[in-house]
MINUBA-392843 format. One record per residue (C-alpha): residue number from 1; residue in three letters; x, y, z. Coordinates in nm, 4 decimals, always signed. Layout:
% residues N
   resi   resn         px         py         pz
    NUM    ALA          X          Y          Z
...
//
This chain:
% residues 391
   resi   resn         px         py         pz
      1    UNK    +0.0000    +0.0000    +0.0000
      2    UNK    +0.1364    +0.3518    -0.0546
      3    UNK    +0.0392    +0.6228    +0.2052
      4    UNK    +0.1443    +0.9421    +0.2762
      5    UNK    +0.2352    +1.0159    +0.6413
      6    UNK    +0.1761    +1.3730    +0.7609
      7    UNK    +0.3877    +1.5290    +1.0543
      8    UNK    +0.3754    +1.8742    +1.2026
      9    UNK    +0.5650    +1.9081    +1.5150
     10    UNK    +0.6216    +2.1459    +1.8200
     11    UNK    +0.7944    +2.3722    +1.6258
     12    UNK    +0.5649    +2.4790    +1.4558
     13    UNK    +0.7595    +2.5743    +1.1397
     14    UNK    +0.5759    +2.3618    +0.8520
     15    UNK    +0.4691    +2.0060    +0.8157
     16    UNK    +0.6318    +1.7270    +0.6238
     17    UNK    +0.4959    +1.5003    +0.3659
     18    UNK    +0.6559    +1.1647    +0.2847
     19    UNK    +0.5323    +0.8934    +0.0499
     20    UNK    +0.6045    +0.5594    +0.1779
     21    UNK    +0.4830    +0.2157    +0.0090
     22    UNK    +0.4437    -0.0470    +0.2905
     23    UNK    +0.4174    -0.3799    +0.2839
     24    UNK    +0.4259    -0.7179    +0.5160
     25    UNK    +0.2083    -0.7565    +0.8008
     26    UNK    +0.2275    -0.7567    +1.1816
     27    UNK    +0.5643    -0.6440    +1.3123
     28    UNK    +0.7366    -0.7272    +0.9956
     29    UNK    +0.7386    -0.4367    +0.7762
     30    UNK    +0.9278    -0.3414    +0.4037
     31    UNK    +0.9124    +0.0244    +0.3951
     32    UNK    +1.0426    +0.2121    +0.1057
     33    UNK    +0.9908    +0.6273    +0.1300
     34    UNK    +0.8743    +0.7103    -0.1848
     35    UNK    +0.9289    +1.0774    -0.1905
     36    UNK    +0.9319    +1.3637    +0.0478
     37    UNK    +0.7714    +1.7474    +0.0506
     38    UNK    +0.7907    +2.0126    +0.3322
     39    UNK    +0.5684    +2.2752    +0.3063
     40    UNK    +0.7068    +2.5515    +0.5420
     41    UNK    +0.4340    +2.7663    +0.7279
     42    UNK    +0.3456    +3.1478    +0.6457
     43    UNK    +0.4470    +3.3703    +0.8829
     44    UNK    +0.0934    +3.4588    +1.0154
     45    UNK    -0.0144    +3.1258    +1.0170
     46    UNK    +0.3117    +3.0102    +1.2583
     47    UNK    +0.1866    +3.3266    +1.4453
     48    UNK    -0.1305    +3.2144    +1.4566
     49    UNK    -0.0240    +2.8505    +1.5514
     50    UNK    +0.1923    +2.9705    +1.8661
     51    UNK    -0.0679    +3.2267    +2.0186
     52    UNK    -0.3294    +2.9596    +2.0089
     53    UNK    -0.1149    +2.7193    +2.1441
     54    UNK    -0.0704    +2.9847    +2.4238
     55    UNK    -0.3601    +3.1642    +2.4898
     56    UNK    -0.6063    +3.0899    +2.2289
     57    UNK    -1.0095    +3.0929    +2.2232
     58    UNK    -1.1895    +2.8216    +2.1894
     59    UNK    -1.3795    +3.0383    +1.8330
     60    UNK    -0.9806    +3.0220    +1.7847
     61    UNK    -0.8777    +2.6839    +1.7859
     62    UNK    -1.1594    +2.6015    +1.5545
     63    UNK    -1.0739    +2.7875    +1.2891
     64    UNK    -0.7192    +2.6613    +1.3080
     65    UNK    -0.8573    +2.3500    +1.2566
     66    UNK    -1.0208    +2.3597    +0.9655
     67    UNK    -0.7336    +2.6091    +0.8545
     68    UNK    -0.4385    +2.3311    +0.8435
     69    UNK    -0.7083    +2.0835    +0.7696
     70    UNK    -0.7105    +2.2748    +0.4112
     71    UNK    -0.2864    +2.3512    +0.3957
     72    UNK    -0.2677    +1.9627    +0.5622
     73    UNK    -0.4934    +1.8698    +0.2424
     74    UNK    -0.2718    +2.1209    -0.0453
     75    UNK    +0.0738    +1.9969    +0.1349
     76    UNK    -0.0279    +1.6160    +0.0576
     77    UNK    -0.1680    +1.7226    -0.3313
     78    UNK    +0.1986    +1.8936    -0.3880
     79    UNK    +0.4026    +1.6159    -0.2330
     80    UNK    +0.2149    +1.3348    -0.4729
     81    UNK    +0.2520    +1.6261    -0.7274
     82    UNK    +0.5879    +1.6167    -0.7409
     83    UNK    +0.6661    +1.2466    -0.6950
     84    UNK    +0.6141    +0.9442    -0.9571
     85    UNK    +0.2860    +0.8007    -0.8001
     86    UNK    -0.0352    +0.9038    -0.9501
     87    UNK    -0.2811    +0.9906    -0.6913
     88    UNK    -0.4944    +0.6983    -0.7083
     89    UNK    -0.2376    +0.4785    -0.6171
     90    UNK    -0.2473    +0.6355    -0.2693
     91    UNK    -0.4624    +0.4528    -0.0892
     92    UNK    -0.4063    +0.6013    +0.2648
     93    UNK    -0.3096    +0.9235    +0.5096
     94    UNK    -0.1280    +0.9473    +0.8288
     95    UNK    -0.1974    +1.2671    +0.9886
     96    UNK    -0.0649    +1.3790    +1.2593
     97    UNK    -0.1987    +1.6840    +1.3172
     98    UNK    -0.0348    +2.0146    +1.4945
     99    UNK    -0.0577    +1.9791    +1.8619
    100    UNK    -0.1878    +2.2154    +2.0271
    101    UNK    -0.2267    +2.1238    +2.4124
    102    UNK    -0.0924    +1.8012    +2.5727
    103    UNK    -0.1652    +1.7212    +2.9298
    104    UNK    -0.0419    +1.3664    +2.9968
    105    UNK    -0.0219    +1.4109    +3.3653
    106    UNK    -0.3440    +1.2632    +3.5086
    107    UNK    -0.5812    +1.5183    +3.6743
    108    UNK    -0.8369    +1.3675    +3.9395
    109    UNK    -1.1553    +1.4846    +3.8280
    110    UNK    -1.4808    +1.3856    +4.0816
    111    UNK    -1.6785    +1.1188    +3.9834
    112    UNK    -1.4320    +0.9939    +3.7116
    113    UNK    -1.0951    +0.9886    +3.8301
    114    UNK    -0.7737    +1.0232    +3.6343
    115    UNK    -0.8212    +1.2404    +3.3052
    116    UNK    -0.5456    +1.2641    +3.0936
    117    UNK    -0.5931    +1.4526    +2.7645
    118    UNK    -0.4022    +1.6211    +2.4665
    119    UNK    -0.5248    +1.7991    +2.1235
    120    UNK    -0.3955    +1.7735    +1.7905
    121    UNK    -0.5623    +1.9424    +1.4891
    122    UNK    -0.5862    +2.0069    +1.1125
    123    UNK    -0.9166    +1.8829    +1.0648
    124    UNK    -0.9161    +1.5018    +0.8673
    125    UNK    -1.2462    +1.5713    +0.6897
    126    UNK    -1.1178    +1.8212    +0.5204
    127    UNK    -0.7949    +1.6647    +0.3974
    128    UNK    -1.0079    +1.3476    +0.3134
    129    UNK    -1.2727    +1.5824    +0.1019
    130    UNK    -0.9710    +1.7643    -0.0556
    131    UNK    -0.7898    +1.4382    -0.1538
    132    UNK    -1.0488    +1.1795    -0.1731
    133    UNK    -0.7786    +0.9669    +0.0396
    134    UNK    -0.9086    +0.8057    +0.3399
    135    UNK    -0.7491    +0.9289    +0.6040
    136    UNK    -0.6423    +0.8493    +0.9702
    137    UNK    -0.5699    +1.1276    +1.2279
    138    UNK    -0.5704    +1.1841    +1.6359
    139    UNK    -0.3304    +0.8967    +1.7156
    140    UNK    -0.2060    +0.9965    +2.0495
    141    UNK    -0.5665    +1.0207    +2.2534
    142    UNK    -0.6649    +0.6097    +2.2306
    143    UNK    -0.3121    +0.5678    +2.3647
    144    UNK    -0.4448    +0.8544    +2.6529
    145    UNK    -0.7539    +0.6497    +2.7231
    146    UNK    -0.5391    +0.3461    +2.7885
    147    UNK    -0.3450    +0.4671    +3.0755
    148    UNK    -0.0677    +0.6377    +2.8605
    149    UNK    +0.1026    +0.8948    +2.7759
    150    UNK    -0.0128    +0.9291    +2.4151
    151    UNK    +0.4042    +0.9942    +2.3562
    152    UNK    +0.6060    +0.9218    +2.2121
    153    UNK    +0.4892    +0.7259    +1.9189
    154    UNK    +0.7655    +0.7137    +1.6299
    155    UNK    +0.9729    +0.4650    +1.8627
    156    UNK    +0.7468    +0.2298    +1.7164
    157    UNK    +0.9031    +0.2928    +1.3916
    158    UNK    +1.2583    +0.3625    +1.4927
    159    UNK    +1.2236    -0.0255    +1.6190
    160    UNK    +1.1090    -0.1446    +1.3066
    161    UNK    +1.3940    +0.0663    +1.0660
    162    UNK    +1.7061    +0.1074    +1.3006
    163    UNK    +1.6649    -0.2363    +1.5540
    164    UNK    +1.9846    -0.4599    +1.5524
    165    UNK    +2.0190    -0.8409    +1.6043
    166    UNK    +2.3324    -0.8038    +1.7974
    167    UNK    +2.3904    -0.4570    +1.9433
    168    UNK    +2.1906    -0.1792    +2.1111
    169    UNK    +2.1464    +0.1570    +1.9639
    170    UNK    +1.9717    +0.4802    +2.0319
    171    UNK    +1.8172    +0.6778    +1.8106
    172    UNK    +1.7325    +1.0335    +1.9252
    173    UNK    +1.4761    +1.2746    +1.7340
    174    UNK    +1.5677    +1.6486    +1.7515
    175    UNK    +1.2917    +1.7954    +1.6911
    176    UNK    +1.0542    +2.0619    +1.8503
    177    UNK    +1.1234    +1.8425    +2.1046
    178    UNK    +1.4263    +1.6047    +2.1806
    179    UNK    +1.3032    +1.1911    +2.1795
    180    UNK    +1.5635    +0.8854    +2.2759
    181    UNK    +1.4380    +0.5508    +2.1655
    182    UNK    +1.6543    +0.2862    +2.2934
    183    UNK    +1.6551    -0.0356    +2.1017
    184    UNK    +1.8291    -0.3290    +2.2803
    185    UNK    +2.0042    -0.5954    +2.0583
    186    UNK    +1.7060    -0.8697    +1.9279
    187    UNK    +1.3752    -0.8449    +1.8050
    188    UNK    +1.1796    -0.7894    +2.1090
    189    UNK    +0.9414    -0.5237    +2.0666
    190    UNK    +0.8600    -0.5013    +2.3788
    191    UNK    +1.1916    -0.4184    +2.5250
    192    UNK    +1.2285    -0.0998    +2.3786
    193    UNK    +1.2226    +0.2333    +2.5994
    194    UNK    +1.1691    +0.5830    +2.5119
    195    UNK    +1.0576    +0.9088    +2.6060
    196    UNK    +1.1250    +1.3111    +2.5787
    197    UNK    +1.4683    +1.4129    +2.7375
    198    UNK    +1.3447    +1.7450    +2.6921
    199    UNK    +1.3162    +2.0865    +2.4498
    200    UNK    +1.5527    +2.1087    +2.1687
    201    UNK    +1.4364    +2.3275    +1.8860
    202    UNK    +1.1296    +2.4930    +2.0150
    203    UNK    +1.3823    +2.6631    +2.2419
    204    UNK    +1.6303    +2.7835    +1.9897
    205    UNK    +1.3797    +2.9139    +1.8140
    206    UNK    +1.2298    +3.0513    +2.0572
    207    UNK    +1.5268    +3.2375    +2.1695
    208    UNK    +1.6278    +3.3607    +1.8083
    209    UNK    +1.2929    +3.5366    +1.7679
    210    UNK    +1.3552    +3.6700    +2.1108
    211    UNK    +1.6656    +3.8226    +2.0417
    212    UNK    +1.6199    +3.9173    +1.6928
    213    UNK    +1.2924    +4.1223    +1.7492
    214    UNK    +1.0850    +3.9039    +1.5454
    215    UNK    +1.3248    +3.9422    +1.2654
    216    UNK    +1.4884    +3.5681    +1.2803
    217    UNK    +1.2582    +3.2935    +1.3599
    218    UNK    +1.5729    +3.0151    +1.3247
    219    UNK    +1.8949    +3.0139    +1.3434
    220    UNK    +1.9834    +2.8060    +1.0070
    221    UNK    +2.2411    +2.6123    +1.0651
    222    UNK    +2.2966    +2.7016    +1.3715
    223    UNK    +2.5692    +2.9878    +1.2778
    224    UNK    +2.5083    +3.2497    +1.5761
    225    UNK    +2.5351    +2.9938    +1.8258
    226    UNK    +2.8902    +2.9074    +1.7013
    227    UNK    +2.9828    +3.2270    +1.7682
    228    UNK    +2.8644    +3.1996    +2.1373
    229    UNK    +3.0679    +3.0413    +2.4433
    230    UNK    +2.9396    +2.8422    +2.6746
    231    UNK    +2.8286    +3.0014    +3.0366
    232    UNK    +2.8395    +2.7657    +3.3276
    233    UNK    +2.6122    +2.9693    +3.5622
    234    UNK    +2.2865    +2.9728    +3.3051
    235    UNK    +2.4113    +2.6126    +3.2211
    236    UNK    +2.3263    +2.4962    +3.5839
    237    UNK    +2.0326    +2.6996    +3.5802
    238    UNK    +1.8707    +2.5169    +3.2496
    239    UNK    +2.0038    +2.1920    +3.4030
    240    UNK    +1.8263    +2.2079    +3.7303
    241    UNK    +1.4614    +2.2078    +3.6091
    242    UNK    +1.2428    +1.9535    +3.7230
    243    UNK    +1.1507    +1.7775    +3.4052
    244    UNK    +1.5055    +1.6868    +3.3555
    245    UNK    +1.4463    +1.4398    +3.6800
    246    UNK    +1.1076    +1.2877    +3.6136
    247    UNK    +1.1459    +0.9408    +3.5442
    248    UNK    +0.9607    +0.8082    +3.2384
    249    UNK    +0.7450    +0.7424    +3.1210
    250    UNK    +0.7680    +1.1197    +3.0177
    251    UNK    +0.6644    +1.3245    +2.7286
    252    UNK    +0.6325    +1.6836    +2.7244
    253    UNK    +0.5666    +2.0264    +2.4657
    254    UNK    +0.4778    +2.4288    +2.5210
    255    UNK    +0.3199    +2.3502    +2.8677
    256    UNK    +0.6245    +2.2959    +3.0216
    257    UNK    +0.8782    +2.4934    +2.7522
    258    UNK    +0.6938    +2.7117    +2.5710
    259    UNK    +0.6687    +3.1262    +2.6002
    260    UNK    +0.6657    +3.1916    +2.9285
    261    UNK    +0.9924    +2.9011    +2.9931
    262    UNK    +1.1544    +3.1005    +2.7167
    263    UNK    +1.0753    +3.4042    +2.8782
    264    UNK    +1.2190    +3.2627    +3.2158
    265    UNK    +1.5356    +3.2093    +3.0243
    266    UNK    +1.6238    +3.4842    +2.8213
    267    UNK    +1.5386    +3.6660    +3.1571
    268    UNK    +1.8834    +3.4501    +3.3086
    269    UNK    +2.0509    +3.5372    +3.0045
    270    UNK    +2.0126    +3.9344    +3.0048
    271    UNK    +2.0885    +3.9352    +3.3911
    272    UNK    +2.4018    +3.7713    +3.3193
    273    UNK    +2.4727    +3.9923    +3.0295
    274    UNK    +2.4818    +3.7406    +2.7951
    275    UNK    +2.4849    +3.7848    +2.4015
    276    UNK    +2.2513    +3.5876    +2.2043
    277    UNK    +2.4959    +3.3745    +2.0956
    278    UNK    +2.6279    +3.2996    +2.4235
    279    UNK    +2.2653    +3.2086    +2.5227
    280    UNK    +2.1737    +2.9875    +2.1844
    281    UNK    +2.5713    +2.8148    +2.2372
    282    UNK    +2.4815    +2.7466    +2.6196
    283    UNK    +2.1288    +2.6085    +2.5188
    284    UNK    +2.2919    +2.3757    +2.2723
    285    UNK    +2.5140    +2.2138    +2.5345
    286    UNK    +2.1950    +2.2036    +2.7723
    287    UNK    +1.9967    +1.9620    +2.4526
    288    UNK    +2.2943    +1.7932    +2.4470
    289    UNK    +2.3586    +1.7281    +2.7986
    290    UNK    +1.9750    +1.6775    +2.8724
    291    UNK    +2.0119    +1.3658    +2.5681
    292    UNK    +2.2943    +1.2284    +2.7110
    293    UNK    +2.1827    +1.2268    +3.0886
    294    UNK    +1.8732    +0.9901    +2.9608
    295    UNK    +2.1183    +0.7255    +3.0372
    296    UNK    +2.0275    +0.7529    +3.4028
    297    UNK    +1.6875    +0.5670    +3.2887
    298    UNK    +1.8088    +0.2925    +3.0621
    299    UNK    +1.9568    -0.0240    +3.0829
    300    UNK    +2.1432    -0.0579    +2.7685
    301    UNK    +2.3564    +0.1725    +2.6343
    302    UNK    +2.4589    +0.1522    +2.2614
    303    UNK    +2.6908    +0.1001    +2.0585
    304    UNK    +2.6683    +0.3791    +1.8324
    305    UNK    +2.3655    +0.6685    +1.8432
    306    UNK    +2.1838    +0.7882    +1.5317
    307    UNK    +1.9959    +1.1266    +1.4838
    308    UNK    +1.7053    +1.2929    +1.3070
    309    UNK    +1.5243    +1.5423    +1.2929
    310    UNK    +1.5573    +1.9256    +1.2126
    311    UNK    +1.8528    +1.9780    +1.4680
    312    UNK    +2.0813    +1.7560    +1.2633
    313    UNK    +2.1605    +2.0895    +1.0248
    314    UNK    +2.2744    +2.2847    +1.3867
    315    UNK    +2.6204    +2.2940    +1.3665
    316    UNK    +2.7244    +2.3870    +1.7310
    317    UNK    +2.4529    +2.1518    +1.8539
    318    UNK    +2.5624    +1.8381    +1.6425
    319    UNK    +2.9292    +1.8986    +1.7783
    320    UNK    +2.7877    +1.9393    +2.1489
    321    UNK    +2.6173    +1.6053    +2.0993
    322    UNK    +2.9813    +1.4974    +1.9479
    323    UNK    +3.1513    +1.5757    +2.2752
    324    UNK    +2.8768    +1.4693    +2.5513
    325    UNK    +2.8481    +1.1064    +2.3722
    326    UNK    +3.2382    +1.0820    +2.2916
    327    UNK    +3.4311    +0.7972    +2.2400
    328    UNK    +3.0537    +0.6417    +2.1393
    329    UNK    +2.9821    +0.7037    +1.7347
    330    UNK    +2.7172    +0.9255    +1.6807
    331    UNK    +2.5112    +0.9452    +1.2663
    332    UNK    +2.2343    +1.1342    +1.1139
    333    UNK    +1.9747    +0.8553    +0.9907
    334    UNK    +2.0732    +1.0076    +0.6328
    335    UNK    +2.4016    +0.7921    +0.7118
    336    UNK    +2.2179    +0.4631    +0.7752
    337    UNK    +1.9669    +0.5411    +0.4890
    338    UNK    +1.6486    +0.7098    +0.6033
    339    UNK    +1.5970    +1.0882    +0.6010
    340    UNK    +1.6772    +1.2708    +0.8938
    341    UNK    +1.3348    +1.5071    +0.7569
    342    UNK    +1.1308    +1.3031    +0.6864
    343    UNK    +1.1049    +1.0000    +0.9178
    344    UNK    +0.8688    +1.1398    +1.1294
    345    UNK    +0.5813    +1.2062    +0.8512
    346    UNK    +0.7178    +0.8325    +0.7317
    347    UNK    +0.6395    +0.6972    +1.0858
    348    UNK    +0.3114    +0.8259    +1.1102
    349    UNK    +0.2373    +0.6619    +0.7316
    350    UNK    +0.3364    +0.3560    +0.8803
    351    UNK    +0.1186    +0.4133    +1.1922
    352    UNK    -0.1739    +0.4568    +0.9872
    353    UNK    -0.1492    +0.1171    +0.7773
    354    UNK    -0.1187    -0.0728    +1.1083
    355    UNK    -0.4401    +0.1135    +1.1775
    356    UNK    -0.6237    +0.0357    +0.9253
    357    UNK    -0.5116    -0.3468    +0.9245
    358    UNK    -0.5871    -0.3730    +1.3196
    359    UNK    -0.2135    -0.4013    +1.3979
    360    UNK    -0.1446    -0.2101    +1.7431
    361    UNK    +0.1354    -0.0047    +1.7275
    362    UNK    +0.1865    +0.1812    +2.0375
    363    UNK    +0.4609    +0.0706    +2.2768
    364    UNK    +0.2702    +0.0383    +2.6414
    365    UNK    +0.6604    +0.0148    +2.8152
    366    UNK    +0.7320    +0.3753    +2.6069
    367    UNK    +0.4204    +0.5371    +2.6753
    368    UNK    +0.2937    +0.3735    +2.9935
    369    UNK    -0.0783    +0.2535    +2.8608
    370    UNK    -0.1908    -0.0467    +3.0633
    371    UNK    -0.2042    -0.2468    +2.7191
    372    UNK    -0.1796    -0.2445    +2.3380
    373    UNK    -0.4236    -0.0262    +2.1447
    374    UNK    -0.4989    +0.0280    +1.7805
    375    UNK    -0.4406    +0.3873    +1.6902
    376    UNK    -0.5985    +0.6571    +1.6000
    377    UNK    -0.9633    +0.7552    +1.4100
    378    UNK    -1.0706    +0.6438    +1.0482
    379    UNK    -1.2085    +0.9386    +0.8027
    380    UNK    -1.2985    +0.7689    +0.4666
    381    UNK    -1.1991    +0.9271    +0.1944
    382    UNK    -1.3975    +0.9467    -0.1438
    383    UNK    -1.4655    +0.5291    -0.2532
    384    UNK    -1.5461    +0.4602    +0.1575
    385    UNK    -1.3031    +0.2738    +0.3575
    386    UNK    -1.1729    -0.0616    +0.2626
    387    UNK    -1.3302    -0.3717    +0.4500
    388    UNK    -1.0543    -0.5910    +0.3138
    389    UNK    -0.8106    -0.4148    +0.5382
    390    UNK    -0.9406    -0.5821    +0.8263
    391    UNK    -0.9348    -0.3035    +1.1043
//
């Protein structure tokens, strides 16, 4: 089957459209990516996406929806666009969705209990009107209902594309967010761990439209933090926050580091009278140091560590994460042949064919659920959905 796996992260700088034909069944998977599109967000729509995420109305979030629903819906048209598949040959979409709230704490509630929740949008009708493509959307919230977490999700795939008979190896995501998956040597699904060590580049982000003025929203390649040193002082500050100590599972996003935790630390920075730089090369050592101090929680540690994700392209942070994890080889997954960009919209492709062939694909050791659940909810798209899929 070819499906195209949507992925939008905390970020909140575009989503990512990969093309990925699948085959096999149960935990035995060939996947072959296809082709890959990012469609990088307007300005006022990122705007739009962070404020809501913030401190938006409930009139707010509702036109967000439908809003990515429609760029969710033109980003998958372009990517099969521009690849070699005609669009009736894709049978199936992953969405994500753009989170925009995620509470995995439990909350006692009277006459309930324990509520956990989290909200992702871009609305799946409309992608599935747009495209005619069935779709399948809101993966993290059955995981929720079982006990879990709802995060994080792509170890699932990391253990079917990076797992080794005879060694253990991490593989870390930096993202919005920074993920380590740890895969111990065999075939035993259930042995894997993962879980968020923390922010990655949601904060350097963050702190580049801080102290640009709104005029830099990323700092590509991660060129002004190579011109920064180190400081100890806001160092030990970034290190000491609670998070960092939580033991998994964990999984966290702007309720714990977005605006006002940025605020917090450009706040340390300017009462040290630090430069940007110096505050963008000190938070790269933090990510780095944050990844590497995941070890505390795992029983294996690898033999080599591979990387994806947008913060592969950071300079200074890729030669922190050099350092903290020397003499143990570190790669980008481009070295080990997947895309560093795209695996996440990949993984969520492959999380919607389990789906929709009954397969559960969550991880209840990684996110904590009390058991195995299928994923996510079923929008058909224009010819209905497919009985002979079996979900």
């Amino acid at each position: 089957m070819i499906v195209v796996g949507l992925m939008s992260g905390t970020s909140a700088d575009g989503v990512d459209a990969a093309l990925v034909d699948i085959r096999g069944a149960g935990h035995r998977l060939t996947i072959k990516p296809l082709g890959h599109y990012g469609h990088t967000y307007a300005p006022r729509l990122r705007e739009r996406i962070l404020s809501v995420a913030e401190r938006g109305t409930v009139a707010d979030v509702c036109h967000l929806n439908a809003w990515l629903g429609e760029v969710f819906a033109k980003t998958v048209q372009t990517a099969i666009a521009r690849s070699h598949v005609l669009p009736k040959q894709v049978k199936l979409i992953g969405s994500h969705g753009q989170t925009i709230h995620h509470l995995p704490v439990p909350q006692a509630e009277p006459g309930v209990g324990l509520v956990r929740s989290t909200l992702q949008i871009g609305d799946p009708a409309v992608i599935a009107e747009r495209t005619g493509i069935t779709t399948v959307s809101d993966f993290r919230t059955r995981d929720l209902a079982a006990g879990g977490q709802g995060a994080p999700l792509v170890p699932y795939t990391h253990f079917l594309v990076f797992r080794q008979k005879k060694a253990s190896r991490w593989v870390v995501n930096l993202g919005g967010i920074a993920n380590v998956t740890v895969l111990p040597r065999g075939e035993q699904l259930a042995s894997v761990q993962a879980f968020d060590s923390g922010p990655c580049n949601m904060l350097l982000d963050a702190l580049v439209n801080l102290g640009t003025d709104g005029r830099t929203t990323i700092d590509r390649g991660g060129r002004m933090a190579q011109r920064g040193q180190v400081h100890q002082g806001l160092l030990q500050w970034l290190l000491a926050h609670p998070y960092l100590d939580r033991q998994p599972p964990k999984s966290t996003g702007r309720e714990l580091f977005g605006e006002s935790y940025v605020l917090k630390v450009w706040a340390q920075a300017r009462r040290r009278r630090l430069s940007l730089y110096d505050c963008l090369a000190t938070s790269c050592q933090f990510i780095a140091r944050t990844i590497r101090d995941a070890q505390q929680w795992i029983e294996h540690m690898p033999v080599d560590v591979v990387f994806g994700g947008g913060g592969v392209r950071n300079a200074r942070l890729w030669a922190e994460l050099g350092k903290v994890f020397d003499p143990i080889p570190t790669c980008t997954m481009d070295d080990c042949g997947s895309s560093s960009q795209a695996f996440e919209a990949q993984a969520f492709a492959v999380l919607a064919y389990q789906t929709v062939h009954g397969v559960c694909a969550n991880v209840p050791r990684v996110t904590g659920a009390k058991h195995p659940v299928l994923l996510g909810s079923v929008t058909p798209g224009t010819h209905g959905f497919s009985r002979k899929w079996g979900a």
